[in-house]
NUDRENLO-504333 format. One record per residue: x, y, z negated of N, C-alpha, C, CB in turn; residue in three letters. Coordinates in steps of 0.2 Angstrom, whole numbers, plus 2048, in hexadecimal, padded with zeros to 3 digits. Glycine has a CB too. Example, Ala and Ser with C-alpha at 12.3 -4.5 7.8 and 13.67 -1.06 7.14 Angstrom:
// NUDRENLO-504333
8427E47D983E7EA7D98427F07D98397EA7D3Ala
8407F57DD8447FB7DC8408007D98467FD7E3Ser
***
This chain:
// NUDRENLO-504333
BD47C9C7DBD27C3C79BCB7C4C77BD67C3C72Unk
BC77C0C78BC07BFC75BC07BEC6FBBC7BAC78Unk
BBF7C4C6BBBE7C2C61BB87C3C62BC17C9C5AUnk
BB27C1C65BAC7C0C64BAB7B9C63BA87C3C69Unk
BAD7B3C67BB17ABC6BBB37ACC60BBB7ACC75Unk
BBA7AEC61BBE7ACC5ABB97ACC54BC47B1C58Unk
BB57B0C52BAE7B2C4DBA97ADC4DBAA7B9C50Unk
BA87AAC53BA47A4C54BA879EC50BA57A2C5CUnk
BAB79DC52BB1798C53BB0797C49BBB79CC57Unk
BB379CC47BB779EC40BAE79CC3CBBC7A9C3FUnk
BA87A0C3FBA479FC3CBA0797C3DBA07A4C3DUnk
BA1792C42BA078BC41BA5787C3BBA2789C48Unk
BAB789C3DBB0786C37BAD785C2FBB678AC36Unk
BAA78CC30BA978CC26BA2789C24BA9796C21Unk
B9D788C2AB97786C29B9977EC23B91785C31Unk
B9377DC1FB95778C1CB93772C1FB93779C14Unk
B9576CC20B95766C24B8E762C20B9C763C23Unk
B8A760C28B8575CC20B89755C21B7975BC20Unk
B84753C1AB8474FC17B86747C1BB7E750C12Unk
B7F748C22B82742C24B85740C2AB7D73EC24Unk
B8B749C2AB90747C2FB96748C2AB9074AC36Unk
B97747C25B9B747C21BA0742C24B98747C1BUnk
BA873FC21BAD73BC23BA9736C1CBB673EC24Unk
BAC731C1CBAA72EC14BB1729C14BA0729C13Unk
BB872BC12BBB727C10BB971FC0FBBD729C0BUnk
BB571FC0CBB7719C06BB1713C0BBB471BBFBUnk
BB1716C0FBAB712C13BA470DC11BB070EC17Unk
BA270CC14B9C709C10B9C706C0AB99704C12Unk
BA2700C0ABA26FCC06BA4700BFEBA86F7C09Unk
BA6707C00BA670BBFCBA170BBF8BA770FBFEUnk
B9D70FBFDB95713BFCB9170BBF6B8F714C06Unk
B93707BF9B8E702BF6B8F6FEBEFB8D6FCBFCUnk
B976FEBECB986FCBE6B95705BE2BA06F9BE5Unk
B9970ABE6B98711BE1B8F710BDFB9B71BBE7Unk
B8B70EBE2B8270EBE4B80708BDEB8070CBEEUnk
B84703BDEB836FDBD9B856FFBD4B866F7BDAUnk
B8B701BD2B8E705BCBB8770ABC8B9570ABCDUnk
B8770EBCCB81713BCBB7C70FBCAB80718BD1Unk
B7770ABCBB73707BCBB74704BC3B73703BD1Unk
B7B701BC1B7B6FDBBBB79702BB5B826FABBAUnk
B7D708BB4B7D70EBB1B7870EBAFB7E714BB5Unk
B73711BB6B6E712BB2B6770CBAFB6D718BB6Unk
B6A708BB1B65701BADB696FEBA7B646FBBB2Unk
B6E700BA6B706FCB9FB71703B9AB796F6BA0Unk
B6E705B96B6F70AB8EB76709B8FB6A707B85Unk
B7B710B8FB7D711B8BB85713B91B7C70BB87Unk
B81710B99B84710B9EB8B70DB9EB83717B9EUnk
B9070FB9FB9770DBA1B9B70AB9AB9B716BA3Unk
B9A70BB96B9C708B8FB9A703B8FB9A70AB89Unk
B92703B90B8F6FCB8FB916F8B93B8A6FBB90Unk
B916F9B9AB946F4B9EB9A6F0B9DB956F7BA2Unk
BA06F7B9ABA66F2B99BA76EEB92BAD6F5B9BUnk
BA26F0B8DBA26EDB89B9D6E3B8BBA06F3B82Unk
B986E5B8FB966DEB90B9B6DBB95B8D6DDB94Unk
B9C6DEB99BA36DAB9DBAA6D9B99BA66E1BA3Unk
BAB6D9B91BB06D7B8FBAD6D2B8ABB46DDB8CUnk
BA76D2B89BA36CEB87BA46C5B88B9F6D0B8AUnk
BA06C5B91BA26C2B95BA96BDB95BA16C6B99Unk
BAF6C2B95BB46BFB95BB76BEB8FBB66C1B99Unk
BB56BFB8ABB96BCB83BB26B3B83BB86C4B78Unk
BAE6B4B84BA86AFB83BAA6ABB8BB9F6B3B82Unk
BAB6ACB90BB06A5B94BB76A4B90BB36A8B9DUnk
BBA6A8B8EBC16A8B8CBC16A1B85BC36B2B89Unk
BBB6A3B82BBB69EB7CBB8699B7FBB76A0B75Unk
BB4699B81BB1692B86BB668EB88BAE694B8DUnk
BBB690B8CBBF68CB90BC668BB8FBBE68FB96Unk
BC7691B8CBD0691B8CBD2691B83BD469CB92Unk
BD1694B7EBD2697B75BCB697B73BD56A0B74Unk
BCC693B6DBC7693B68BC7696B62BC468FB67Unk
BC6699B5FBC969AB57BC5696B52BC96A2B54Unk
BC8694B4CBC8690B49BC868FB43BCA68EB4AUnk
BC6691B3DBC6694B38BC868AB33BBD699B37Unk
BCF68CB30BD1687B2CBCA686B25BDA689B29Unk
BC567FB25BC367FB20BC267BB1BBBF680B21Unk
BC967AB19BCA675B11BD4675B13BC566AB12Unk
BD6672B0DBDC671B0DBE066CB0FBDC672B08Unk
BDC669B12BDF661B18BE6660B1ABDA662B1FUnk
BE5669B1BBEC669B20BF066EB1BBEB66EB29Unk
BF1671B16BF5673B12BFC66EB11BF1674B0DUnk
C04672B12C04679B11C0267FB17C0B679B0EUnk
C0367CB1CC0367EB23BFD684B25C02679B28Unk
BF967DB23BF2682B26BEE685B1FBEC67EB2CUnk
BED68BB1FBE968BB18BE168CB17BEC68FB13Unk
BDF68AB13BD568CB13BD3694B15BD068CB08Unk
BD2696B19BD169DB1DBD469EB24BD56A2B17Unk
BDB69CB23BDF69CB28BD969DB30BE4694B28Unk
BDD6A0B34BD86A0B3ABE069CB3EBD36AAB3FUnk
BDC69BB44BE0696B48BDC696B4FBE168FB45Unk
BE1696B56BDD698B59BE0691B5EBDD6A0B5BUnk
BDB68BB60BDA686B62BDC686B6DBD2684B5FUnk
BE0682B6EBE1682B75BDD67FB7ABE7681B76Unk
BD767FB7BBD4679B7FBD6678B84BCE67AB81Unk
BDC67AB88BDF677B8EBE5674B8DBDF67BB93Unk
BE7674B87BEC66DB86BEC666B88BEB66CB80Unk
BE6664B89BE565CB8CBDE65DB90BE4655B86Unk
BDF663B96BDA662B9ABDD661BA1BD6667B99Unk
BE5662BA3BE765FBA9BED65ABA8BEA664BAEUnk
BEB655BA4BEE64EBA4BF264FBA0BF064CBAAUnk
BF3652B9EBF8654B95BF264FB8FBF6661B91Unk
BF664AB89BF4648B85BF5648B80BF3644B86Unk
BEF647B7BBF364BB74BFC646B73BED649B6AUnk
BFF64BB6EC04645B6EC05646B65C0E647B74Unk
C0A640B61C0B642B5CC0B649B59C0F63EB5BUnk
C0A64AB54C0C652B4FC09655B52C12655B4FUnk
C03656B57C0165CB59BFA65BB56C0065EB60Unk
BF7662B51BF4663B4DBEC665B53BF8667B47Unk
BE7660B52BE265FB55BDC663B52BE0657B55Unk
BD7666B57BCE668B53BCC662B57BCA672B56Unk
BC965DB54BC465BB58BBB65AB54BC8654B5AUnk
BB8655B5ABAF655B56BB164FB52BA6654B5CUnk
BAE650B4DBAD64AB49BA8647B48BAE64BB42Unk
BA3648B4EB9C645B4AB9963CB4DB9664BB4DUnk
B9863BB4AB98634B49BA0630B47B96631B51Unk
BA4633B43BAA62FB44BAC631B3DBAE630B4AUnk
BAC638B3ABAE63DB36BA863EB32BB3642B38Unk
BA4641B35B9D645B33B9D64BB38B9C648B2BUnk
B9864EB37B97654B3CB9B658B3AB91657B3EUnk
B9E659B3FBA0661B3FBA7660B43BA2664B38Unk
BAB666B43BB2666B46BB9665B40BB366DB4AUnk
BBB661B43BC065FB3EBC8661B40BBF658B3CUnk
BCF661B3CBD4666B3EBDA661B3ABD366EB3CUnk
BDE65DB3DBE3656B3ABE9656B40BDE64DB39Unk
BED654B3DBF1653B41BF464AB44BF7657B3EUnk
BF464CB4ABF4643B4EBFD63FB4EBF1645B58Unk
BFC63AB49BFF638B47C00630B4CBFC638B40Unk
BFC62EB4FBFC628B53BF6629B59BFC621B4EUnk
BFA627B5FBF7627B66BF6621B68BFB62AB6BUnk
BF0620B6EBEE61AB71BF5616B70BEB61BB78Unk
BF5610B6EBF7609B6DBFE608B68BF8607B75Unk
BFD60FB64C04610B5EC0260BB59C04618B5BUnk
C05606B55C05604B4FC07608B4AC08600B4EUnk
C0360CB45C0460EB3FC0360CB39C03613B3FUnk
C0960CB36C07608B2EC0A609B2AC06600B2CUnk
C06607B22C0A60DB1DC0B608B17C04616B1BUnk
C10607B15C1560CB15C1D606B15C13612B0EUnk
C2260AB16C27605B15C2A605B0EC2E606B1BUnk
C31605B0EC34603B06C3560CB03C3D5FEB05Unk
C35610B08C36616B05C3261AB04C3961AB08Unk
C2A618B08C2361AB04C21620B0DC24622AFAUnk
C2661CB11C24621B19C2061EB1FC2C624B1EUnk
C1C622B22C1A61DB26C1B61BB2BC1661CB26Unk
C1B615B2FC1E611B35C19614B3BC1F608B34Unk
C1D615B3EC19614B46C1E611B4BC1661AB4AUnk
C1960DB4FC1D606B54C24606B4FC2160AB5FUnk
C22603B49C29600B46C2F605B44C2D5FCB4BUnk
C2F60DB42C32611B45C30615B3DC30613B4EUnk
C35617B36C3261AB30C33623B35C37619B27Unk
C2F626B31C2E62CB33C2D631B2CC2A62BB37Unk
C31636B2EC3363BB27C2F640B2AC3B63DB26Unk
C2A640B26C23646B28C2564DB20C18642B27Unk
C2A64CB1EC2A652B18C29657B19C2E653B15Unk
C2D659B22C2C660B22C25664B22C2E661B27Unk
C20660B22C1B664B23C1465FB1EC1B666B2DUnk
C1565BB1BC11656B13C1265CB0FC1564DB10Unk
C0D65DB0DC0965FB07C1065EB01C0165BB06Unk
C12664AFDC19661AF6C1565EAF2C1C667AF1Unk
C17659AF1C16654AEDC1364FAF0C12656AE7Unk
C0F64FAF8C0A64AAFBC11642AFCC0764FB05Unk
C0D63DAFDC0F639AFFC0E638B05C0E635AFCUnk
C10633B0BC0E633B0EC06630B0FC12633B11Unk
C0662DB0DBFF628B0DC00625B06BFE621B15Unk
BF9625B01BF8621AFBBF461BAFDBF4625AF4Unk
BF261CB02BEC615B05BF2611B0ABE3618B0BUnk
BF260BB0BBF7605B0EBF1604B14BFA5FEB09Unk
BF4606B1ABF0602B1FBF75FFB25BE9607B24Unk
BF15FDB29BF75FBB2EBF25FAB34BFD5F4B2BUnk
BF25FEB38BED601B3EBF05FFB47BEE60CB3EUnk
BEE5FDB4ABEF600B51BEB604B56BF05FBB54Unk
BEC609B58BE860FB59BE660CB61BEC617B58Unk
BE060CB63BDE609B69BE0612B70BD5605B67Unk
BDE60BB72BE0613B7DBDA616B7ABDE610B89Unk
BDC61DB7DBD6624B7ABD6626B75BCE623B7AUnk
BD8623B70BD7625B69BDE628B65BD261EB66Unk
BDE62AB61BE162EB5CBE062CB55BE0635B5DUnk
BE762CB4FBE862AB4ABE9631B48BEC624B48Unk
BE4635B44BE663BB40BE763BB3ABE363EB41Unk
BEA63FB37BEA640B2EBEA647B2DBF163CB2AUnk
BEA64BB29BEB651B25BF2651B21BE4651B1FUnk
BF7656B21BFB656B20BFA656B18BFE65CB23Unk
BF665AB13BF465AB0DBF2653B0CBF165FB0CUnk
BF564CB0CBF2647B0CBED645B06BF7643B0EUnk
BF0647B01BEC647AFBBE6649AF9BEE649AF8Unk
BE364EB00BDB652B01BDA651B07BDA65AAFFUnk
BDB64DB0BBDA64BB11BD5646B13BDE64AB13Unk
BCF646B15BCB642B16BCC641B1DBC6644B14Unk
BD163CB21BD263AB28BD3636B2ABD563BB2BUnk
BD4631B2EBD662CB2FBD5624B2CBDA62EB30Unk
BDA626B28BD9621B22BD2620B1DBDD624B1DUnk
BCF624B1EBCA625B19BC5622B1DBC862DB15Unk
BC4620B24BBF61EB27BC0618B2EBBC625B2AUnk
BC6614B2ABC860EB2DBC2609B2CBCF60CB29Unk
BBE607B28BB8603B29BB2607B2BBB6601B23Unk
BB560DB2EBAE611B30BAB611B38BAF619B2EUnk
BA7610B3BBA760EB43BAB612B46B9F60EB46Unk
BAE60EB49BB7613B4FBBC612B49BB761FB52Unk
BBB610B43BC360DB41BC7613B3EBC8609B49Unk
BC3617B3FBC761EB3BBCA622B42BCE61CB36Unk
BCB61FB49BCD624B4FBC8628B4FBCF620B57Unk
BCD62DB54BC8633B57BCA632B60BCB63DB54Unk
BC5631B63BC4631B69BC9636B6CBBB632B6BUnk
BCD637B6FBD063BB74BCA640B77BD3636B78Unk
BC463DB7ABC2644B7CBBD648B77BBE642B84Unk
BBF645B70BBB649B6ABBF64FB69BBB644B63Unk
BC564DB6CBCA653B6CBC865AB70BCF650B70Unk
BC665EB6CBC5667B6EBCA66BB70BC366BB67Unk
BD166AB6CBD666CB6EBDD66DB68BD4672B70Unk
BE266FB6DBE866FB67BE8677B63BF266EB6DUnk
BEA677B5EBEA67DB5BBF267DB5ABE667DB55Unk
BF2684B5DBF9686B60BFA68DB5CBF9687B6AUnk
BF7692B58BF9697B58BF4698B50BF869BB5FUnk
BF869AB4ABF469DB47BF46A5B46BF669AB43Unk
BEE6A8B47BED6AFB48BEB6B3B43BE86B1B4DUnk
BE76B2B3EBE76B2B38BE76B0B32BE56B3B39Unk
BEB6B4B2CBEB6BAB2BBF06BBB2CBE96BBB26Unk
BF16C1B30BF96C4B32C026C1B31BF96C9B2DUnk
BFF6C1B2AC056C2B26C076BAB27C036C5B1CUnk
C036B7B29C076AEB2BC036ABB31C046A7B23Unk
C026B0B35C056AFB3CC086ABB3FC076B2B3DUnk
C096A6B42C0D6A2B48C0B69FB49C126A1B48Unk
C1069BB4EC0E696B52C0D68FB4FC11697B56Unk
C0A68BB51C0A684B4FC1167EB52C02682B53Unk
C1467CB53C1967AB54C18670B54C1F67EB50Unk
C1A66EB58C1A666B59C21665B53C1D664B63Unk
C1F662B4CC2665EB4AC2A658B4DC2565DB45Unk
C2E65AB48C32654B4EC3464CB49C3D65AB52Unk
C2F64EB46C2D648B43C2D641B44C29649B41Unk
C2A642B4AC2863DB4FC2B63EB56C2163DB50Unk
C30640B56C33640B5CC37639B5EC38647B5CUnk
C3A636B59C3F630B5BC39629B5BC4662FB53Unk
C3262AB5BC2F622B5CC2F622B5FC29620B5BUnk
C3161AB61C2F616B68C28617B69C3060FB68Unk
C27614B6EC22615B72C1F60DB70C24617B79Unk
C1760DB71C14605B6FC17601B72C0D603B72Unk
C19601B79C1C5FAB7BC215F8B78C1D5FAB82Unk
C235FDB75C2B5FAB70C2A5F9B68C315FFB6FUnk
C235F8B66C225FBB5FC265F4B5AC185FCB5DUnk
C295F4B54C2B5EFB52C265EDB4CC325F1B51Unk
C295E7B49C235E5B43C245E9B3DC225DDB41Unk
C1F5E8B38C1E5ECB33C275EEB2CC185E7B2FUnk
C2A5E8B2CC305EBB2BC2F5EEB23C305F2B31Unk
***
């Protein structure tokens, strides 16, 4: 046996391999994010933190943009439900694939030119081409001909409406009110006001679906069923 051959041999094995015949798993595509990563590091302070903290960034600021907004309750409009502080977190895709508000679902929309500036938070009481009017012999109020028992969720002691109107809510538009009707500036209050007191349908920001804060009164927003038995406009009856 040639142990001079095997000595060769044993001394090629252990030399160390350079660099640019090395195997490289991960193949270029490797090389070229690990080389960008490295690149970010070292141009943003603070390196790897930083990054995933602007990358979470990013996606809570699309996340509110497009999908949740929070919403800070600001007056007692909607009391007992919603209260002054309450946070609430708004669904902007509720009526963005052909979904429309419907009764009882409690609305953020823009008020400006209609309400005054700003965003405002009521719950929608009559849809494009509903007759609502107030009030019949028990003090409740009619839609398409139809009384409706709102106690569960009117303000204790609230009536349903102290002002008498008698509305038809045009296509697009929404009849809202504030459950705390008694401190509620809505609807009613801007029937001689240009748009008749509606809120445009696409003034509409979104459904609020979830209260998040403060803890302790947590939940969700729920459709009553208040308004579940109206007819629909084409069947509305008269005032009654």
């Amino acid at each position: 046996m040639d142990t001079e051959a095997q000595h060769t041999e044993r001394d090629r094995s252990s030399r160390p391999v350079p660099a640019e015949h090395r195997s490289d798993p991960g193949g270029p595509e490797e090389r070229s994010r690990s080389a960008f990563s490295g690149r970010i590091r070292e141009w943003v302070p603070g390196g790897r933190i930083t990054v995933a903290l602007l990358a979470t960034m990013v996606c809570l600021l699309l996340l509110t943009t497009f999908v949740l907004r929070p919403f800070q309750i600001p007056s007692g409009s909607m009391e007992p439900g919603l209260r002054i502080g309450d946070r609430v977190l708004v669904n902007k895709l509720a009526y963005r694939f052909g979904s429309a508000p419907r009764r009882g679902d409690i609305v953020v929309f823009d008020g400006t030119g209609r309400f005054g500036a700003g965003d405002y938070i009521k719950r929608v009481v009559g849809v494009g081409g509903d007759r609502v009017t107030c009030c019949d012999r028990d003090g409740r109020l009619r839609i398409n001909g139809r009384s409706t028992d709102e106690s569960a969720f009117l303000h204790p002691g609230d009536s349903p409406s102290d002002a008498r109107f008698d509305v038809v809510v045009p296509d697009g538009s929404l009849f809202v009110l504030g459950d705390h009707r008694a401190a509620s500036s809505d609807s009613r209050d801007h029937l001689g006001s240009p748009g008749g007191g509606m809120v445009p349908v696409d003034s509409v920001i979104g459904r609020a679906d979830w209260i998040v804060w403060p803890f302790g009164h947590a939940t969700g927003l729920d459709r009553p069923d208040a308004y579940a038995r109206v007819p629909g406009p084409a069947d509305r009856g008269g005032n009654g």
